[in-house]
C-alpha positions in Angstrom: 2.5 74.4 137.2 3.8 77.3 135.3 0.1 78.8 135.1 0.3 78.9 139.0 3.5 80.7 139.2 2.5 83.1 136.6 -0.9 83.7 139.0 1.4 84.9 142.2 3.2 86.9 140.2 1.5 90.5 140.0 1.0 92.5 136.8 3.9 95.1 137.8 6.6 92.8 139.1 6.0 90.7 135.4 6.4 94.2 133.7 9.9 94.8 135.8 11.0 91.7 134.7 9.7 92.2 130.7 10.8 96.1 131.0 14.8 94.8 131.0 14.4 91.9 128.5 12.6 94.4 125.9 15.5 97.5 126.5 18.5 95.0 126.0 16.8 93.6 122.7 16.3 97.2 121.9 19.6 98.7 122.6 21.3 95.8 120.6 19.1 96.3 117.8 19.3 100.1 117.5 23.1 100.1 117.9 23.3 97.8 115.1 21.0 99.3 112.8 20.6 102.8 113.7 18.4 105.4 112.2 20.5 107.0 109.4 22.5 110.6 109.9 20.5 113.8 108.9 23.8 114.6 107.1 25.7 112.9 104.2 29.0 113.4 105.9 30.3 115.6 102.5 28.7 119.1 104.4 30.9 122.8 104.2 28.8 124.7 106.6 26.9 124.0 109.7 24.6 126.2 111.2 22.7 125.8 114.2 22.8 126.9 118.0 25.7 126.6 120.4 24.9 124.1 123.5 28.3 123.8 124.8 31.5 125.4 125.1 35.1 124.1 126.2 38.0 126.4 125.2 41.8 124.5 124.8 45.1 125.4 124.2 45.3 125.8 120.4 41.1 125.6 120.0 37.6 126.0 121.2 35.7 122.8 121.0 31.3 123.9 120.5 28.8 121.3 120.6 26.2 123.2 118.7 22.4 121.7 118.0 21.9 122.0 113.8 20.1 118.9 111.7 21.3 116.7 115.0 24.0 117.2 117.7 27.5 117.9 115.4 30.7 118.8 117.4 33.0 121.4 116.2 36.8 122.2 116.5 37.1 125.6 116.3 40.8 126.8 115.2 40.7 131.0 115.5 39.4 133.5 118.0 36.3 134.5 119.4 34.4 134.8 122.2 30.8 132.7 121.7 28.1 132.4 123.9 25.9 129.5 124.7 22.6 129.6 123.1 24.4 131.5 120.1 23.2 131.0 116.2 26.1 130.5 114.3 27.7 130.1 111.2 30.7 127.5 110.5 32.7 127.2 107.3 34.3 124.2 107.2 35.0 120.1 106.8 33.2 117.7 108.2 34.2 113.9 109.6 32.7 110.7 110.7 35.2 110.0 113.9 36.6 106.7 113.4 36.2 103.9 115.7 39.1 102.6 117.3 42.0 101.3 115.3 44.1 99.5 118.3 42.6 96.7 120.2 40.9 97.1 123.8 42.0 101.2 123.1 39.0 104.1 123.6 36.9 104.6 121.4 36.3 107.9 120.4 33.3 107.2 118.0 31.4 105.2 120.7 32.0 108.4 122.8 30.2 110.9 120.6 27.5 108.4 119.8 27.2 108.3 123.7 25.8 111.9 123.4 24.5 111.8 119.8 27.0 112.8 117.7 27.7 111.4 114.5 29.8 114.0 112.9 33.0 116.5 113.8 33.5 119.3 112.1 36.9 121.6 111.5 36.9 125.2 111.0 38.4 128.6 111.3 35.6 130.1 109.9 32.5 130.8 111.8 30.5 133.7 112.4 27.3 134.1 114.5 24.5 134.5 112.8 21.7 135.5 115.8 22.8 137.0 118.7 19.3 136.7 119.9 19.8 134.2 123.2 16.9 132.8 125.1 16.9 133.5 128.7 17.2 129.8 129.7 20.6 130.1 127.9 21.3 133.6 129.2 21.0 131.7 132.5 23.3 129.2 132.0 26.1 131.9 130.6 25.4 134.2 133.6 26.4 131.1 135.8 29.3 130.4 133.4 30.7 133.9 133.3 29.7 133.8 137.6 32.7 131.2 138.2 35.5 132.4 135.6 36.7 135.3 138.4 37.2 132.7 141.2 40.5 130.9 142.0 38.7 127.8 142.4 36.6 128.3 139.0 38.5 124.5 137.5 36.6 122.6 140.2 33.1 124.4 140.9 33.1 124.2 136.8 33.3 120.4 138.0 31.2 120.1 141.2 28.8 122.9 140.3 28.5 123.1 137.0 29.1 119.1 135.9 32.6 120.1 133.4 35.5 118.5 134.6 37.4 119.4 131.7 39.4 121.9 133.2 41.1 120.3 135.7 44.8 119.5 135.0 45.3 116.7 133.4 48.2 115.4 135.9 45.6 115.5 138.6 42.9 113.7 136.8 45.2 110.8 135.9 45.8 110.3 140.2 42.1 110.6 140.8 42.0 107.6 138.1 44.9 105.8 139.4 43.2 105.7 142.8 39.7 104.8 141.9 37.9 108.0 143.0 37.7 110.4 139.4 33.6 108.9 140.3 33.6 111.5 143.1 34.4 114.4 141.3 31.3 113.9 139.1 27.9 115.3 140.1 26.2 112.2 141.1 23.6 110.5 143.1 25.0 111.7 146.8 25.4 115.3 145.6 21.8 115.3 143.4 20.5 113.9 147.3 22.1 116.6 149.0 21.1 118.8 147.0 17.8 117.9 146.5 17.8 117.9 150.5 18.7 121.2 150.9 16.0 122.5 148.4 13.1 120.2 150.0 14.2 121.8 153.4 14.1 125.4 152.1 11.0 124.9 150.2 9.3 122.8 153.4 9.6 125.8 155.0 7.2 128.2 152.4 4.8 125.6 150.8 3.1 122.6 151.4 4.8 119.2 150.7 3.3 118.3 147.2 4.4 122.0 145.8 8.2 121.2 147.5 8.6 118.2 145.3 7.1 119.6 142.6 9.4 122.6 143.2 12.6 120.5 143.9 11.5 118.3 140.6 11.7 121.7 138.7 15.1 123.1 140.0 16.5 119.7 139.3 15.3 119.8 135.8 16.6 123.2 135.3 20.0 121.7 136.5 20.0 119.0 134.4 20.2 121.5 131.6 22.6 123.8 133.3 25.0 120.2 133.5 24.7 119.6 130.0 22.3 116.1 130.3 25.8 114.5 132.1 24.4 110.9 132.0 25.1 110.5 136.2 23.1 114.2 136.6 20.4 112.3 134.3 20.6 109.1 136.2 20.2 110.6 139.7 17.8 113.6 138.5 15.3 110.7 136.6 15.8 108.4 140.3 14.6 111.2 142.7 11.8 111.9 140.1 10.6 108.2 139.8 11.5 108.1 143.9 9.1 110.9 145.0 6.5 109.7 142.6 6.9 106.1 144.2 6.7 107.5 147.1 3.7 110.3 147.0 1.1 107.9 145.6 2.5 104.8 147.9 3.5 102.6 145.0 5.5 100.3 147.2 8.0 100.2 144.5 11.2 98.7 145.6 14.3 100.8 145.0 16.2 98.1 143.1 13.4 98.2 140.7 13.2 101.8 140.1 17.1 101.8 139.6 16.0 99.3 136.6 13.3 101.6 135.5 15.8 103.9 135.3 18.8 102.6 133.7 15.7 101.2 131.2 14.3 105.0 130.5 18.0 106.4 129.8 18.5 103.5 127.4 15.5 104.0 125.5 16.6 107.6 125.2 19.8 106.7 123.9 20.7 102.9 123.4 24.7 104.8 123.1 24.9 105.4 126.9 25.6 101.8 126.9 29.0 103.1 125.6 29.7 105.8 128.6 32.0 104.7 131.7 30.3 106.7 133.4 26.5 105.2 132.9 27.7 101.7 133.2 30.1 102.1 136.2 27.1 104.1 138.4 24.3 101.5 137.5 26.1 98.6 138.0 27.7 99.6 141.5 24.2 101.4 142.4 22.5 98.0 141.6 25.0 96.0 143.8 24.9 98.6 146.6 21.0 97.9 147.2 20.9 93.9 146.8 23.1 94.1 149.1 22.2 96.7 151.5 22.0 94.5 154.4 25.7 93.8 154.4 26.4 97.7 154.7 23.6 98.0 157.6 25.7 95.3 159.6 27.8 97.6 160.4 26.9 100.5 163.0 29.7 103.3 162.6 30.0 105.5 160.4 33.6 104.5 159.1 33.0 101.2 158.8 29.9 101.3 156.7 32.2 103.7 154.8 34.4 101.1 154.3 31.9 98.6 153.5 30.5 100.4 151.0 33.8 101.4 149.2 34.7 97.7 149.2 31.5 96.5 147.9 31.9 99.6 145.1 35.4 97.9 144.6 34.4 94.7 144.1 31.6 95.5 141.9 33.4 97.8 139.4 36.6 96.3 139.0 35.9 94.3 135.9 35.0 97.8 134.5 37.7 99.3 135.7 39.9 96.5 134.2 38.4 96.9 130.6 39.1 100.4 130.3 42.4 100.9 132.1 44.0 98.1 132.2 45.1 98.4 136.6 43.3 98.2 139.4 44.5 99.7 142.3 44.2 97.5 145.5 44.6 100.7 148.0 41.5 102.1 146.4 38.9 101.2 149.5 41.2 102.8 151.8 41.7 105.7 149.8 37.7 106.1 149.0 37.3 105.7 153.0 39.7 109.1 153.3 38.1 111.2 150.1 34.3 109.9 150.2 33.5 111.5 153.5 36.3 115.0 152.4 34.5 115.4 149.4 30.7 114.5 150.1 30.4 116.4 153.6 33.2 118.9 152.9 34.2 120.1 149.5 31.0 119.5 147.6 28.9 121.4 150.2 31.3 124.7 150.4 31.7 124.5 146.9 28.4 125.5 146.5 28.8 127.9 149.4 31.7 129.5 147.4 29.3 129.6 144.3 27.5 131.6 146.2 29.8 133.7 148.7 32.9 134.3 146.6 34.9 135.2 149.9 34.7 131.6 150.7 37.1 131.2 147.7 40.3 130.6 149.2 39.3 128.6 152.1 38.2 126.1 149.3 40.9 126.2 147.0 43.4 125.4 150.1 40.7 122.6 150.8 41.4 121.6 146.7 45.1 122.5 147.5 45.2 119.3 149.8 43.0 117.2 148.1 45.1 117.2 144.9 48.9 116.7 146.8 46.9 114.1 148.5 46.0 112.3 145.6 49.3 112.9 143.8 51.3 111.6 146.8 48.6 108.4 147.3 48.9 108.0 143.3 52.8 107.4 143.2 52.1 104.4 145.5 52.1 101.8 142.8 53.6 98.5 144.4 49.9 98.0 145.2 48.2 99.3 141.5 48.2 96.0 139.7 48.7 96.0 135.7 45.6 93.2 134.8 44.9 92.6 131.3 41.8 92.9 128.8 39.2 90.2 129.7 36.7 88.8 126.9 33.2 88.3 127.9 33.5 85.3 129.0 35.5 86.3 131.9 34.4 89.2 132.2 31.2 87.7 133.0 32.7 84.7 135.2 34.1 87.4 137.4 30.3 89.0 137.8 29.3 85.4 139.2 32.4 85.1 141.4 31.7 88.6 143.1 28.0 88.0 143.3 28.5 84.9 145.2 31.2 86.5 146.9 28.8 88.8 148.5 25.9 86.5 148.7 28.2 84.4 150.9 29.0 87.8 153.5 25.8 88.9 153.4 25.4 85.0 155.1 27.8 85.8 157.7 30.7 84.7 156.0 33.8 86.5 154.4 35.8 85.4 151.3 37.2 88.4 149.6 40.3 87.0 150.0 39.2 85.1 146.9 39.0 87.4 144.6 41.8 89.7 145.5 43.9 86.0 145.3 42.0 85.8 141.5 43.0 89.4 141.0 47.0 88.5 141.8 46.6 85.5 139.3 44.7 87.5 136.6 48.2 90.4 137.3 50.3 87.4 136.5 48.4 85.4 134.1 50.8 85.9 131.1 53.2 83.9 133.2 50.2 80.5 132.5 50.5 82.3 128.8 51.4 79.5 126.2 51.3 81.0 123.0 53.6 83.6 121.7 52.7 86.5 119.9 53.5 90.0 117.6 51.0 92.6 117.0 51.8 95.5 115.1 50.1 98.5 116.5 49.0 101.3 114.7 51.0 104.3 115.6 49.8 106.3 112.3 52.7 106.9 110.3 55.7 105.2 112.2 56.6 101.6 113.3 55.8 99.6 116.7 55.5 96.1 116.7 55.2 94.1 120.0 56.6 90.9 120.3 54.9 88.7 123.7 56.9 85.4 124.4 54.7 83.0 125.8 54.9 82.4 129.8 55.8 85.7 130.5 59.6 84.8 129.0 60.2 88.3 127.4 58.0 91.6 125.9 60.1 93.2 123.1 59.0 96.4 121.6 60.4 97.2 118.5 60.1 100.9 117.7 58.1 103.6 119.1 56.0 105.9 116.4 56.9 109.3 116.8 54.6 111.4 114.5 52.1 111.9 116.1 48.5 111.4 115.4 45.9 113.8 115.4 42.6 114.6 116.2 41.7 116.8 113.9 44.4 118.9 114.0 45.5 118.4 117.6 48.0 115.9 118.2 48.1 114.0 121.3 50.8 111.4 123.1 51.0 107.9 121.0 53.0 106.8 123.9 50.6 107.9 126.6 47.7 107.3 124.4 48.6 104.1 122.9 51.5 102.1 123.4 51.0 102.3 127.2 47.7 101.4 127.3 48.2 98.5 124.7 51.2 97.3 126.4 49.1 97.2 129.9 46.1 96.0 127.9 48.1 92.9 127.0 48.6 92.3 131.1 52.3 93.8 130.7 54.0 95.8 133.2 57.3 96.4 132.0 59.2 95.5 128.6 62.5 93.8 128.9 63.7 95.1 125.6 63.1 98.3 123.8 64.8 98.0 120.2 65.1 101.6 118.1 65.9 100.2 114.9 67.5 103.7 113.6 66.8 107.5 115.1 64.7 109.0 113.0 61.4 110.2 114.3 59.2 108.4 113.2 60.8 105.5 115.2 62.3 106.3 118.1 60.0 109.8 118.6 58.3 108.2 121.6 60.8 106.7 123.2 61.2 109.5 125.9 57.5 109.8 126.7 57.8 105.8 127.0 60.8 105.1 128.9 59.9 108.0 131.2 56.5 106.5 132.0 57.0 103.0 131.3 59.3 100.1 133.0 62.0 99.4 130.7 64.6 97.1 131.7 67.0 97.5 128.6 67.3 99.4 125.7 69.4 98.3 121.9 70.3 100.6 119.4 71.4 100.2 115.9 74.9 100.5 114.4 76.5 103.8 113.3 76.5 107.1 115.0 74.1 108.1 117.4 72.0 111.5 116.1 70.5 114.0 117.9 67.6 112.3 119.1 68.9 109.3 120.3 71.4 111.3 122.6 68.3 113.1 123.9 67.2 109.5 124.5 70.4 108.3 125.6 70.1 111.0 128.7 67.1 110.0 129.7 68.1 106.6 130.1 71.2 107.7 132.0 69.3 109.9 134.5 66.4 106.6 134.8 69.6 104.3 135.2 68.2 102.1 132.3 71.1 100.3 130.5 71.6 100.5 126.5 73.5 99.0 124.2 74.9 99.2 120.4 76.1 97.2 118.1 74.0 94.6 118.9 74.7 91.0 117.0 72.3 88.8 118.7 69.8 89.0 121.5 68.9 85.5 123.1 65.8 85.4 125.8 65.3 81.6 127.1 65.1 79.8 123.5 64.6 82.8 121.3 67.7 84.2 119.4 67.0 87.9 117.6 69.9 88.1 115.0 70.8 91.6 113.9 71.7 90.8 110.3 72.9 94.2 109.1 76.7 94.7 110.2 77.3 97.0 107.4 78.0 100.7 108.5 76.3 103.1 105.9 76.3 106.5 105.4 72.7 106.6 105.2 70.6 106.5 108.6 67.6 104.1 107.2 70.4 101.5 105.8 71.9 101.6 109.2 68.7 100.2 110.3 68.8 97.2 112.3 67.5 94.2 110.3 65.9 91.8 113.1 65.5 88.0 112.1 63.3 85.6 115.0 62.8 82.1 114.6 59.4 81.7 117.1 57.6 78.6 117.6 58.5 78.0 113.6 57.5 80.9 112.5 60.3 82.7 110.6 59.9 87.1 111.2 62.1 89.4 109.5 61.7 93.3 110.9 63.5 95.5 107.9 63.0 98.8 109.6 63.9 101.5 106.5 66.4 99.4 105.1 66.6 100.6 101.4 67.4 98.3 98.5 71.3 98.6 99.6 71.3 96.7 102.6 68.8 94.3 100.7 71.3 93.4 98.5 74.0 92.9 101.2 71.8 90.8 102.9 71.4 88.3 100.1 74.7 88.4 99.9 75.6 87.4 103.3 72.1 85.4 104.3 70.2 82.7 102.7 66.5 83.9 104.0 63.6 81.8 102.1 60.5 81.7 103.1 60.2 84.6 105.4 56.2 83.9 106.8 56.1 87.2 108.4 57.7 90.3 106.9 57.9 93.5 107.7 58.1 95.6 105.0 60.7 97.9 104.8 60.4 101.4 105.0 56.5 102.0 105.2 56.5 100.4 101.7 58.3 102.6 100.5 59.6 102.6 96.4 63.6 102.8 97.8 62.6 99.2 99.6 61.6 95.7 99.1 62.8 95.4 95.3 61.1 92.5 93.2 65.1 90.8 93.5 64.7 91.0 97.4 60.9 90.0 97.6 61.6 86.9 95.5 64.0 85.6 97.2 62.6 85.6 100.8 59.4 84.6 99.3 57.0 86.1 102.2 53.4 84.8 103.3 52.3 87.7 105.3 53.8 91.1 104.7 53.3 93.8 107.1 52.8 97.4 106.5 52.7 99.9 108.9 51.4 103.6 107.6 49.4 106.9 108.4 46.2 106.6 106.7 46.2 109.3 104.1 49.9 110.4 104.6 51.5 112.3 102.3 54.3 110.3 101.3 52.5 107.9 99.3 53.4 105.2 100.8 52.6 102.2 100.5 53.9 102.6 97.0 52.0 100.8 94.1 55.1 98.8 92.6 55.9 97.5 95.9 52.7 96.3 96.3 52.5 94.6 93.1 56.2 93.1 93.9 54.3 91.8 97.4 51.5 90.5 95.4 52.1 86.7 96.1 51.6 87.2 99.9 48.9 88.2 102.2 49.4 92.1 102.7 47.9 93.6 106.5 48.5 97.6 106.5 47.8 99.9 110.1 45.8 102.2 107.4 43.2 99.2 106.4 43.3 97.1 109.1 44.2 99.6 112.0 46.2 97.2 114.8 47.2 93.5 113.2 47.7 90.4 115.9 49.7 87.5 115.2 49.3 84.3 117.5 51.7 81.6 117.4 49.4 78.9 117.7 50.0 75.2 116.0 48.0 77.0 113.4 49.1 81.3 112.7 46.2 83.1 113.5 45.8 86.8 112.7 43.1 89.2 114.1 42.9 92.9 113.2 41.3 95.8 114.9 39.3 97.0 111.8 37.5 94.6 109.7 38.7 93.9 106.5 36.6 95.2 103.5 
């Protein structure tokens, strides 16, 4: 029986089906074992050719070709050109992957365009002014758009960098689902492509117009930087024409595979870009179901079809990586698909070329972006859904595929999922286990506490110093407590606790409470200091009530007791000393309580057996004395610290002093989970060694 199947299927269609099966088994072997670096990682100078530029506040960031692809932040002044030989003096890094759960990964990034290494310097001198004209091309275009007005966006829809659009804007292109539109992609490679054929139609005969088209496109492809959607739509029409010249009879669903196939086998990392995954997997769904969208006659509604479909399909993407999904988005794609495809993409290349056209399109961009920043503050409707693991992740594929398999028969049931998608917003409320993470804010404290059903999110400190890239610092709030906090399926916290106001603490609260629902906030005893009346007015002008001298806190069955009542002339003993009993599992939060308050504390409190400390004072020598550690006898201490930082903390008598428990630290371990199950169970976001 099999032998006769295997006889009606034809040599080709067995090959489309083989062709996947081989990549996947490919791409999972490579990114597990992948060819070693051409560097050591321990390199002081770099030479090679610059292939891209991006200039920032406080640095230039080159990609430069040497050994293999290395990417280098530039702190000084100069003015480089693409294609230049260069010098750079300097230190070399591997990026690290991820240290908090479900967070981006910055490592998986640069792999996603073959980079293993960054590089710092403030030395670098150019070596070979000598530029080849491909690359004297690409800086003539460059230099062509850095006089217009409108030079952010044709640098985006001309050029394929997006990277100088404000970042404000860019977050409300997100928030409503169409930042996908502002990439060069398959409908503006078409159109393009369109245009050319058309022009060339017009001189040559049709074999030298594709062969011409095929050339320009290439040329662009290199002008864009190999974007992974330029790629993926450049590679299409090639493999399309082909198809279609010697009369294949290839169907387009299988030269979509053939495609996403030869990208992979390129570079198995692309498996790690938004961007790649997102366009394949909405592409793939668009064709198998085609015949839902040609249903529909107008142009509107096929519009509107198609941006529901595109919904549907990339939602459980969308969910992984940011954590909301905004329900509005098919409505919003039906007003900016047909703006930006027929409208601003077309006189954007008109203003490339005609720069009196300028200010027509930046009162076109003008509209767009108040448009998107008004739609953006709509958030009733953008839906805070948590991290799914593969299992659902895949069991939402199935529901959507059967979904559509069930319209494409004539009848309608996206009711479903958008009734699974308002379960999956509330599912911490089905919740039963409790939890605390401690998240890795570099050096400072946060620790998330998650009653189970939904009962209460505590956040216990902020961070504050921030953590850098390099030697640019970025947002810990916006960067990662947010997006941990909506990663977990939270919308709001109903207590913010700032142990004590010192920065390292409480520096985020402002960024937090100003972007971030919270319902109350507790500070500790003693004097309020500067920052915490900086704090203080932002919570008055949000209307967000706060309190002091806290003694207990009691959500449902859970009591937080505030065990320092002491007022010290020192801000880290003033700390508030949180004990919670959850589930039976006994936490005590020290903050930077020094050996002083330890010693009041066993005074006042009998505290044995503490199974989840948190060490005072980043580990600090003026914390956790042997006295103190024996007597509340901890099973799991808690350390949160800046890798490298230059305190010296953890110190190496407190560790020895913590030596009969189990010791987690943000440095090693990056993020550290708790879960309150009938057995503890403790997950970290870096393996431990």
């Amino acid at each position: 029986m099999y032998m006769k199947i295997l006889k009606t299927i034809s040599p080709f269609n067995l090959a489309v089906c083989l062709i996947p099966i081989i990549t996947v088994i490919y791409t999972f072997i490579y990114i597990n074992n992948p060819p070693p670096s051409k560097y050591f990682g321990g390199e002081n100078q770099i030479i090679g050719y610059i292939y891209s530029i991006q200039k920032k506040e406080d640095k230039i960031v080159l990609k430069v070709k040497a050994k293999e692809n290395i990417l280098i932040n530039y702190y000084g002044q100069n003015s480089f050109k693409l294609g230049q030989k260069i010098k750079a003096i300097g230190k070399m890094k591997e990026p690290s992957n991820s240290t908090n759960f479900y967070l981006f990964d910055y490592k998986n990034y640069l792999l996603s365009e073959k980079i293993n290494y960054t590089f710092t310097s403030d030395n670098i001198t150019v070596i070979d002014n000598e530029i080849s004209i491909i690359y004297q091309l690409k800086n003539n275009l460059k230099n062509h758009v850095q006089n217009y007005k409108s030079k952010d966006y044709l640098n985006a829809l001309v050029l394929g960098d997006d990277s100088d659009i404000a970042e404000n804007i860019t977050s409300s292109y997100q928030t409503n689902g169409i930042t996908h539109l502002l990439a060069i992609s398959g409908a503006q490679i078409t159109l393009f492509s369109a245009i050319l054929l058309y022009i060339f139609n017009k001189i040559f005969s049709k074999a030298a117009s594709y062969i011409l088209t095929i050339s320009f496109l290439l040329l662009y492809l290199f002008i864009t930087n190999f974007t992974p959607s330029v790629l993926r739509a450049t590679i299409f029409f090639i493999i399309l024409t082909i198809n279609k010249q010697f009369n294949l009879k290839i169907n387009t669903i299988s030269l979509l595979i053939i495609t996403m196939c030869f990208l992979l086998i390129i570079n198995p990392y692309y498996i790690y870009s938004l961007g790649f995954t997102l366009s394949f997997t909405v592409s793939f769904y668009l064709l198998a179901f085609k015949n839902i969208i040609n249903k529909y006659k107008s142009y509107f509604s096929k519009t509107l079809v198609i941006s529901v479909i595109a919904f549907l399909v990339g939602a459980p993407i969308i969910i992984n990586n940011f954590f909301e999904l905004n329900l509005l988005s098919p409505l919003i794609n039906l007003y900016f698909v047909p703006l930006i495809t027929f409208i601003i993409y077309p006189l954007a290349l008109l203003t490339f070329l005609f720069k009196p056209l300028d200010n027509i399109f930046l009162i076109l961009i003008t509209i767009m972006e108040n448009a998107s920043l008004k739609l953006s503050s709509i958030d009733f409707l953008n839906l805070t859904l948590c991290h799914m693991n593969i299992i659902f992740f895949i069991a939402y594929y199935i529901l959507i595929t059967l979904i559509l398999y069930k319209w494409l028969k004539g009848k309608n049931y996206i009711i479903i999922l958008f009734i699974i998608l308002l379960i999956h917003h509330n599912i911490n409320y089905l919740n039963p286990i409790s939890s605390l993470t401690m998240i890795d804010v570099g050096q400072g404290d946060s620790f998330l506490i998650k009653l189970k059903h939904n009962k209460g999110n505590i956040l216990i400190d902020t961070g504050g110093i921030p953590t850098y890239d390099d030697k640019e610092p970025y947002d810990i709030a916006e960067n990662i407590t947010i997006p941990y906090l909506k990663a977990e399926g939270i919308d709001h916290l109903d207590y913010l606790i700032i142990t004590h106001g010192d920065f390292d603490h409480a520096g985020m609260a402002i960024n937090l409470i100003k972007n971030f629902k919270v319902n109350k906030v507790i500070f500790n005893k003693g004097e309020y200091n500067d920052l915490e009346l900086e704090i203080i007015d932002v919570l008055k002008k949000k209307r967000v009530p706060y309190y002091q001298n806290a003694n207990e806190l009691k959500i449902n069955n859970i009591k937080l007791l505030f065990l320092n009542n002491r007022i010290y002339n020192d801000e880290n003993d003033n700390s508030s000393v949180i004990y919670v009993d959850i589930d039976k599992i006994k936490l005590l939060f020290m903050a930077d309580a020094t050996v002083n308050a330890e010693e009041d504390l066993l005074k006042t409190y009998d505290l044995p057996n503490i199974d989840i400390l948190k060490v005072g004072h980043h580990g600090s020598k003026t914390s956790s004395s042997k006295k103190f550690i024996n007597s509340i006898n901890p099973k799991y201490s808690i350390i949160s610290v800046g890798e490298n930082n230059s305190y010296g903390h953890p110190n190496k008598e407190v560790l020895e002093n913590l030596n009969k428990s189990v010791i987690y630290r943000t440095d090693l371990e990056g993020s550290v989970k708790f879960t309150f199950k009938r057995k503890l169970q403790i997950k970290t976001a870096v393996e431990r060694s």
